[in-house]
N, C-alpha and C positions, 0 to 999 in steps of 0.2 A: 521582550515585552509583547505580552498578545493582544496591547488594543482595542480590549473589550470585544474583541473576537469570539472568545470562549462561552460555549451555552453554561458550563460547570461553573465559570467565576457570575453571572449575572444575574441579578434577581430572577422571580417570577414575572415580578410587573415588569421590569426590564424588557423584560425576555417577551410576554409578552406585546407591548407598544412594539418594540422593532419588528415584529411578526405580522403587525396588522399596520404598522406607519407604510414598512417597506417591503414586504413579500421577501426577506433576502434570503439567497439560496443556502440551503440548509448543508455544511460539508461532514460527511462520515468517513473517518480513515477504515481504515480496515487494514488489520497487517496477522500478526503470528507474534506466539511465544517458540521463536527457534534457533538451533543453535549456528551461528555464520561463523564458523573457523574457530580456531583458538585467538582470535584476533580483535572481535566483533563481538559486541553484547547483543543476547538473545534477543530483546527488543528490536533489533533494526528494523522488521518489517513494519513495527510501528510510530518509530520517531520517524522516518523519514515522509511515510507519507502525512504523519500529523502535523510538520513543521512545512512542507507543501502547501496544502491546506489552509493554514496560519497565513501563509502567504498568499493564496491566492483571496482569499476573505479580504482581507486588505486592499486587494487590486478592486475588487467585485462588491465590497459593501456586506460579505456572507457572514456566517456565522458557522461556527467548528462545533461540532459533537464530539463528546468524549470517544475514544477509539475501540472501535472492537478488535481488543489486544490478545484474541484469539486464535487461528483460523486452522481449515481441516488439512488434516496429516500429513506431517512431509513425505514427500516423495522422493526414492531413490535417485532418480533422473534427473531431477529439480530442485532437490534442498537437502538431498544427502541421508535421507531417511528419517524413519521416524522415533528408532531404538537411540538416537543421541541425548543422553542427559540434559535436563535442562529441555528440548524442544515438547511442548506442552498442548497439544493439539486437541481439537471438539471433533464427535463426527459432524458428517453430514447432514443430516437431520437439524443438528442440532445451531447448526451456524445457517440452515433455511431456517430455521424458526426463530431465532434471534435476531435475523434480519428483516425477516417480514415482522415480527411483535415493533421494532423500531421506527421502522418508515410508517404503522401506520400509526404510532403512536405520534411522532410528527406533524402527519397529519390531523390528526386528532386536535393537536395545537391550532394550527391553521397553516401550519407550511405545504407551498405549494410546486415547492421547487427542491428539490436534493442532489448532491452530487454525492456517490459511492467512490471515495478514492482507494483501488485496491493495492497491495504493494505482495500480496503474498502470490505467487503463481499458481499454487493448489486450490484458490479460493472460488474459483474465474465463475465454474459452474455453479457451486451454492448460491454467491452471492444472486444470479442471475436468475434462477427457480424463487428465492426470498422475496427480488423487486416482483415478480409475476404474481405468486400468490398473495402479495400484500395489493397489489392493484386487482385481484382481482374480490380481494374483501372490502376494499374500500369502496371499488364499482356497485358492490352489493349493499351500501352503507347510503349510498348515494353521492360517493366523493367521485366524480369523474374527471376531475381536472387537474389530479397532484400528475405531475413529470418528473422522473427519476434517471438521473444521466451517471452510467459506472464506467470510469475510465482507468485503465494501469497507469501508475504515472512515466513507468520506461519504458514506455511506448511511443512517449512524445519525446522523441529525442532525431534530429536531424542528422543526412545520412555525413554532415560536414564533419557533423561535432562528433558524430562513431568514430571519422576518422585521426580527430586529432586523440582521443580519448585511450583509440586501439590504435597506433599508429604500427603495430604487429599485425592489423587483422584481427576483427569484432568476434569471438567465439561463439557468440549467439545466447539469446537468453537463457534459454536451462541454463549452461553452463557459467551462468554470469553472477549464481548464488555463491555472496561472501566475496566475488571478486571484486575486478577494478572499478566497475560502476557503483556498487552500493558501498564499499568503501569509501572512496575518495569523496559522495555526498556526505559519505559522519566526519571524514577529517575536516570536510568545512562545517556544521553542522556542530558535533559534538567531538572533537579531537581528542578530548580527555578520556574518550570512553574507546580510542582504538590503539592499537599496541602494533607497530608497523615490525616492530624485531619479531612478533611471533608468525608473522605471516608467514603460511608453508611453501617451501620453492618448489614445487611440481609442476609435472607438465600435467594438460588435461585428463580430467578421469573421460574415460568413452565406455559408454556403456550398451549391453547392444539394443537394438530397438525393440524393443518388447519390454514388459513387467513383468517377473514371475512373484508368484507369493506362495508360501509365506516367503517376506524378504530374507535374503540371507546375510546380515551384518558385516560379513568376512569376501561377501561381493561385492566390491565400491569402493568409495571414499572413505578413506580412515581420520583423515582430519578434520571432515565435516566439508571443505570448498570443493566445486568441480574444477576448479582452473583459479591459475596465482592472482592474488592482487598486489602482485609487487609494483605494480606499476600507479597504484593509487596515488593521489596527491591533492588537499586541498584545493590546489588550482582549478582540476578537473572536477572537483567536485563543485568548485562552485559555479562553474559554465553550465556544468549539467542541471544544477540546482535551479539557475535563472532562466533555461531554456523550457524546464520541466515546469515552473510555475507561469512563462509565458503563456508557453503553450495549451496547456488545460485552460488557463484564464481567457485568451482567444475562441477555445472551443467552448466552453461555459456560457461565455457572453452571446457565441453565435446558437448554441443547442436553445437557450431560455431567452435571447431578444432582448438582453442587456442592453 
């Protein structure tokens, strides 16, 4: 149930009164069409942080945007490349212009408040050139008062809960596309959408520190994960899940004076 959450299910007028009763902070997920293992549906970068969101709207009174279920091109280092069927990527350009047309179209509403929740790792820089040059048309408009706060949401995760999570030892983000963290968030989340038999048993891919391009397909990861998610399990996902919507809801409240 979203609660009247969602800007897509509510009127105009709806939409509008909540906008000018309660100023509530406006939630944009932001994820990828890509692929997370033979395990994981291509969406994950987007259910997970749009069902965050859901949640923290709830805690905070907000309201959820539809998701920009886009974002720019995988990276070998970080989601396994971009030659993988199914991963469906924007350039750069084009994910700053879709995010700046957004936020000022928001405002344009009357929203004064936004939160950017991003869940793809590629995305970090666009999104962050998108909030700049939309505030800096909206300054030109005479809007100088919208605030736009972009936070990862596996970011907010404490160093307790890394350790019951990784009780092997946390491999670090890069490598945590398609693993045990965004795993074990969809077995609590959406379980029917994950297949735990095809999870690949390998040990981490290491890859050296540099990018060369063109990528070479036959350099990397073949199954699409950098490191197993054998270790997945509902439980874990849903400590992470509750810790992740705390915590953003904490920092939300304190960034806008909830």
């Amino acid at each position: 149930m979203s609660g009247g959450v969602l800007i897509s299910e509510l009127s105009w007028t709806s939409y509008d009164a909540k906008l000018k009763r309660d100023n509530p902070v406006i939630i944009l997920p932001v994820g990828s069409l890509e692929q997370h293992g033979p395990h994981s549906p291509l969406a994950s970068d987007t259910i997970i942080p749009t069902e965050i969101g859901k949640a923290i709207a709830g805690k905070i009174g907000g309201l959820v945007a539809p998701a920009i279920a886009y974002g720019y091109k995988s990276m070998p280092r970080t989601g396994g490349g971009n030659h993988f069927p199914g991963t469906t990527s924007l350039d750069g350009d084009t994910l700053v212009r879709l995010t700046r047309d957004i936020i000022c179209e928001f405002a344009r509403h009357g929203a004064r408040r936004i939160l950017i929740l991003d869940s793809h790792y590629e995305n970090e820089m666009f999104l962050i050139e998108g909030i700049d040059l939309a505030l800096k048309d909206l300054n030109s408009w005479g809007i100088g008062d919208l605030k736009v706060m972009k936070v990862r949401y596996f970011e907010f995760i404490s160093e307790a809960t890394l350790a019951k999570v990784f009780p092997d030892g946390f491999p670090g983000w890069p490598l945590e596309h398609a693993g045990v963290m965004t795993t074990s968030v969809l077995l609590h989340l959406r379980p029917d959408l994950i297949h735990m038999d095809r999870v690949p048993n390998q040990k981490p891919v290491i890859y050296p520190p540099y990018d060369l391009f063109p990528v070479d397909p036959a350099q990397g990861t073949q199954t699409g994960i950098l490191a197993t998610a054998k270790g997945a399990s509902p439980e874990k996902g849903k400590l992470l899940f509750d810790e992740f919507v705390d915590g953003i809801s904490g920092a939300v409240r304190e960034a806008f004076r909830l």
